[in-house]
C-alpha positions, -999 to 999 in steps of 0.1 A, spaced: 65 -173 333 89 -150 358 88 -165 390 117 -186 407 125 -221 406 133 -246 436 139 -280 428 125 -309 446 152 -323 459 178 -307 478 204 -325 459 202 -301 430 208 -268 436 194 -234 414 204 -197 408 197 -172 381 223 -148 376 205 -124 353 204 -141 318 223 -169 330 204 -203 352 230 -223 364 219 -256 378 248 -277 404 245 -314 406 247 -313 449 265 -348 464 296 -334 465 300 -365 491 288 -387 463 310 -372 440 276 -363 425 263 -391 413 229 -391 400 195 -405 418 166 -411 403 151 -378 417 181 -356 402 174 -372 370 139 -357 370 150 -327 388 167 -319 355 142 -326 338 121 -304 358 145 -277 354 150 -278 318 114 -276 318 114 -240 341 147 -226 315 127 -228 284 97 -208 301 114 -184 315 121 -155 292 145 -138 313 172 -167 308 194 -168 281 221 -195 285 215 -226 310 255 -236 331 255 -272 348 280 -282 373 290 -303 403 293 -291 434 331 -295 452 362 -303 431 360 -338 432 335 -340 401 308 -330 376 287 -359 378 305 -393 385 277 -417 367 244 -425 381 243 -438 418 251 -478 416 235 -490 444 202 -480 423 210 -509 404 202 -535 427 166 -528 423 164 -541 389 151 -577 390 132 -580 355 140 -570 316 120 -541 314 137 -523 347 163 -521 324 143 -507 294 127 -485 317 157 -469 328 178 -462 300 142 -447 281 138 -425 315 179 -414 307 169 -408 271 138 -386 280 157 -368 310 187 -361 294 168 -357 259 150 -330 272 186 -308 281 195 -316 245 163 -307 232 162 -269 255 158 -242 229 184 -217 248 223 -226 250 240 -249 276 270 -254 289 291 -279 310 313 -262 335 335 -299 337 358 -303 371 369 -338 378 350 -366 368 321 -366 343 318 -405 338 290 -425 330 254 -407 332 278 -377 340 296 -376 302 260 -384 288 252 -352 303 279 -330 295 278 -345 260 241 -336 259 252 -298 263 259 -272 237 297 -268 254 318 -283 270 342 -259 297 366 -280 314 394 -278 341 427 -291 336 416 -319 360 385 -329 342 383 -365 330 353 -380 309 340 -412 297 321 -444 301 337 -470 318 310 -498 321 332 -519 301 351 -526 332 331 -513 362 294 -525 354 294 -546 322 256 -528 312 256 -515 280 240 -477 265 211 -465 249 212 -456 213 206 -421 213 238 -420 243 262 -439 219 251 -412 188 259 -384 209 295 -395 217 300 -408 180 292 -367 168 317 -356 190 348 -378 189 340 -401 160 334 -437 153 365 -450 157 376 -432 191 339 -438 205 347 -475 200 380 -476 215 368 -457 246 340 -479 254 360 -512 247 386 -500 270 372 -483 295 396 -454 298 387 -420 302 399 -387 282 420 -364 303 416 -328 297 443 -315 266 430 -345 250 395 -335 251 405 -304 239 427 -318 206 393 -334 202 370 -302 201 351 -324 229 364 -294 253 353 -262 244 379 -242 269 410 -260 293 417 -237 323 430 -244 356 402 -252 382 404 -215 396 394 -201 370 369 -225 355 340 -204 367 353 -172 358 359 -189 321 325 -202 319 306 -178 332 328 -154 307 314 -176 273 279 -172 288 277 -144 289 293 -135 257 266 -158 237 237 -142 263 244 -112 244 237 -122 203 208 -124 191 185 -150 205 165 -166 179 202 -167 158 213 -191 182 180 -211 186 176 -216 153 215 -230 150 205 -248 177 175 -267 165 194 -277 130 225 -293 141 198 -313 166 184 -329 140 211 -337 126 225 -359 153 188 -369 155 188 -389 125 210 -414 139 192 -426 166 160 -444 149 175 -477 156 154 -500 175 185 -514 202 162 -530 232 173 -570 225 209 -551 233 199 -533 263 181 -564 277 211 -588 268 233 -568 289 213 -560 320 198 -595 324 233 -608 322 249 -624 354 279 -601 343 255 -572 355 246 -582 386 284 -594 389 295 -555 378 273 -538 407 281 -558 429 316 -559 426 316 -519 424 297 -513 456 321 -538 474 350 -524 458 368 -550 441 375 -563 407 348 -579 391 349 -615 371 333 -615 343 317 -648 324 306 -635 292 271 -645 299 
């Protein structure tokens, strides 16, 4: 299957530059965050790389310079009213952003700005990470929302900075800035913004050119792997957080832009 993909929504954008797709998250105004239609967009596109033999390596990135993806789109939130709304949605994350993590070819994050939230799930679900010096990432809902994360989103952060440092990011709230990313090995590449695309598109197509099935196959192992980890049932979690009044608190609070109170309850 040859022929040219257009996603459904205009706020994805596609291009194949010969072996390389490169997909761009498109509310720049939004800072990128994520509806539910970009979500399956993704999906969707995922879907289109693995059948089409003429791509090699799959880029993601944000349009503007503001951010990759700055979480999924808050006021989405205030649609949830029962306990499986919220079970709904972080399964729908797990199979969306499952099924970039699960492509067969190699992907990469081309990270400028933010990548917070449902963006670092993302970027985390990639192969590598290529960042800017301005590229910031984390999950904040500690002190923005007060929700919680699926299982399979807290295992993926665990295998890249570890226990201890996933623990103290999510209780805090704070975000890793770019060199520290990189002391990590969360960052594959620093560069300065101009040159992030150029960097990027310089790895892509260096691994475009090995050998396929190599690179598939390296793929696949260290995928289950991190698989093992995520067996756990978690649901009583998810549900305790998103039918909390700290929730509704959290959303509120960020869509009117103020400091939220929370309760513990």
């Amino acid at each position: 299957m040859n022929a040219e993909f257009t996603p459904a929504t205009e706020e994805l954008r596609y291009e194949r530059r010969g072996a390389i797709a490169l997909l761009t998250f498109n509310r720049p105004a939004a800072r990128n965050a994520m509806t539910w239609a970009m979500y399956e967009g993704l999906y969707a596109a995922c879907e289109h790389v693995d059948a089409d033999d003429r791509v090699r390596v799959f880029v993601l990135r944000g349009a503007g310079d503001k951010a990759f993806v700055a979480g999924t789109d808050i006021a989405q939130f205030r649609e949830f009213t029962t306990p499986q709304h919220a079970l709904d949605y972080e399964h729908k994350q797990d199979r969306n952003i499952g099924r970039l993590e699960e492509l067969r070819k190699p992907t990469i994050a081309m990270i400028r700005g933010y990548a917070v939230g449902g963006g670092a799930n993302i970027s985390l679900a990639c192969d590598l990470r290529v960042a800017a010096t301005d590229a910031r990432i984390g999950v904040p809902i500690a002190r923005t929302l007060g929700n919680t994360l699926s299982i399979a989103t807290v295992a993926r952060l665990v295998a890249h900075v570890g226990p201890a440092r996933t623990k103290e990011l999510l209780f805090t709230g704070r975000l890793i800035e770019a060199e520290e990313g990189r002391a990590a090995g969360l960052f594959t590449d620093v560069v300065e913004p101009e040159r992030l695309e150029a960097r990027t598109m310089e790895i892509a197509e260096q691994i475009a050119a090995n050998a396929p099935l190599t690179i598939r196959s390296i793929k696949e192992m260290v995928r289950r792997l991190m698989a093992q980890a995520r067996s756990l049932e978690v649901d009583d979690l998810v549900q305790m957080a998103y039918q909390s009044e700290d929730f509704k608190e959290g959303v509120d609070a960020f869509l009117n832009k103020r400091a939220p109170r929370w309760k513990g309850r």
